[in-house]
N, C-alpha and C positions, 0 to 999 in steps of 0.2 A: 893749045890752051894751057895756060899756067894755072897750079893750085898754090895756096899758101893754106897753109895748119894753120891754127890759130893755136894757144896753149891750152892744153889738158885740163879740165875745172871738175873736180870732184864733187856732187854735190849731197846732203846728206837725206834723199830722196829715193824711193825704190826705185825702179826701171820704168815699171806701168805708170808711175804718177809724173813723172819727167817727159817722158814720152806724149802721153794726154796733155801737158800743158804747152807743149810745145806744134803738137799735130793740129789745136784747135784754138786758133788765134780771134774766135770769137767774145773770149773771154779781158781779152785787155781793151777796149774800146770804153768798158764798163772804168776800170781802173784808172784810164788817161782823162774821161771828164771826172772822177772823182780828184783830179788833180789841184792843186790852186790855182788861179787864175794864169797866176807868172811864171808858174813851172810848164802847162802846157805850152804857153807861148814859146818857150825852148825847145819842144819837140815840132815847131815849124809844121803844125796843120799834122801831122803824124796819125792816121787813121785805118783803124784793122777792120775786117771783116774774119768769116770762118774760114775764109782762105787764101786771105792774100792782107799784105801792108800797103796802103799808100803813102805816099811823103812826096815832096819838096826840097831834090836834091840842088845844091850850089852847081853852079853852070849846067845844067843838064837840065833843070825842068820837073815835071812831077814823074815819078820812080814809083812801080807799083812790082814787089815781089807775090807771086802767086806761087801756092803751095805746087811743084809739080812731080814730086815721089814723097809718098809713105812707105818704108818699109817700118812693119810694126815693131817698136821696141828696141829699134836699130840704128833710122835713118829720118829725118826728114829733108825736106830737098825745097827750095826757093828757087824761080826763075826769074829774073828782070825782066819786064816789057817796058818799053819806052827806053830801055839802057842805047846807048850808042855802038855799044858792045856786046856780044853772048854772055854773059854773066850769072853764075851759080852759086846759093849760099847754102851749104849744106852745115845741119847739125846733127851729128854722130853721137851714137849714142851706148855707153858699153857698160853692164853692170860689173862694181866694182865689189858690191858683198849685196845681200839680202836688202839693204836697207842705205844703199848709196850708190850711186849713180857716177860716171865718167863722162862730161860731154867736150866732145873736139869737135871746134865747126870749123869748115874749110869754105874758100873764096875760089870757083874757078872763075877764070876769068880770058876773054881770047883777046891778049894785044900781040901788036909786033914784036919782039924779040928784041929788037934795035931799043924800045922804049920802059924794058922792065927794068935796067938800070934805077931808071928816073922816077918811074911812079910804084914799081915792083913794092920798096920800104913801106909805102903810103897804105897801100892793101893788108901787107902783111900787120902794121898797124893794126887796121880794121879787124882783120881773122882775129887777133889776137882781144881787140875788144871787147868782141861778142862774148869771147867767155867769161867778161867781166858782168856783161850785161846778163847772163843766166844765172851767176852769182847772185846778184842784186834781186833778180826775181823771185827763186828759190830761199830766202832768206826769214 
């Protein structure tokens, strides 16, 4: 199994409040239909519950992560179902002072060896996204 880090995101949030918004994915489902019309449309059907995302991945079909560890204050953890592959999106989580937060999410992921050449860049991508996308929400 391969991991890729995604980059470091500082955010200016306590530990507990980062943590809770990240643990309980019940709360964005409210924000995405408060969306415009045209901006959903971009998240391709994109739909949360309190513990899992689903979506509408390109070649693969519909991608449903479910929360599968909480470590409190520390860790949360995502498992694919429906992936083609074992696939884990973890968001880590480490206080940086009283009143700011560190998150590093990592992509494990089980390919061949022979194929991380090729698609390894493409993930490591992705890892590194995420902590754009926790930026964006903490804002």
């Amino acid at each position: 199994m391969a991991t890729y880090s995604g980059k470091p995101v500082t955010l200016p949030r306590p530990i507990g409040v980062v943590y809770e918004k990240v643990a309980d994915l019940s709360q964005y489902q409210d924000l995405v239909n408060q969306l415009p019309e045209e901006q959903r449309e971009r998240l391709n059907g994109v739909e949360f519950d309190g513990d899992g995302i689903r979506m509408e991945a390109p070649a693969i079909g519909q991608l449903v992560f479910r929360i599968s560890e909480r470590v409190p204050t520390s860790r949360v953890s995502f498992s694919a179902e429906g992936c083609p592959v074992p696939l884990t999106l973890s968001v880590n989580l480490k206080e940086a002072s009283a009143d700011s937060t560190t998150i590093t999410p990592s992509i494990k992921i089980e390919i061949p060896p022979m194929l991380r050449p090729f698609i390894g860049n493409k993930i490591q991508e992705a890892a590194d996204k995420f902590g754009d996308v926790f930026t964006s929400i903490f804002k």
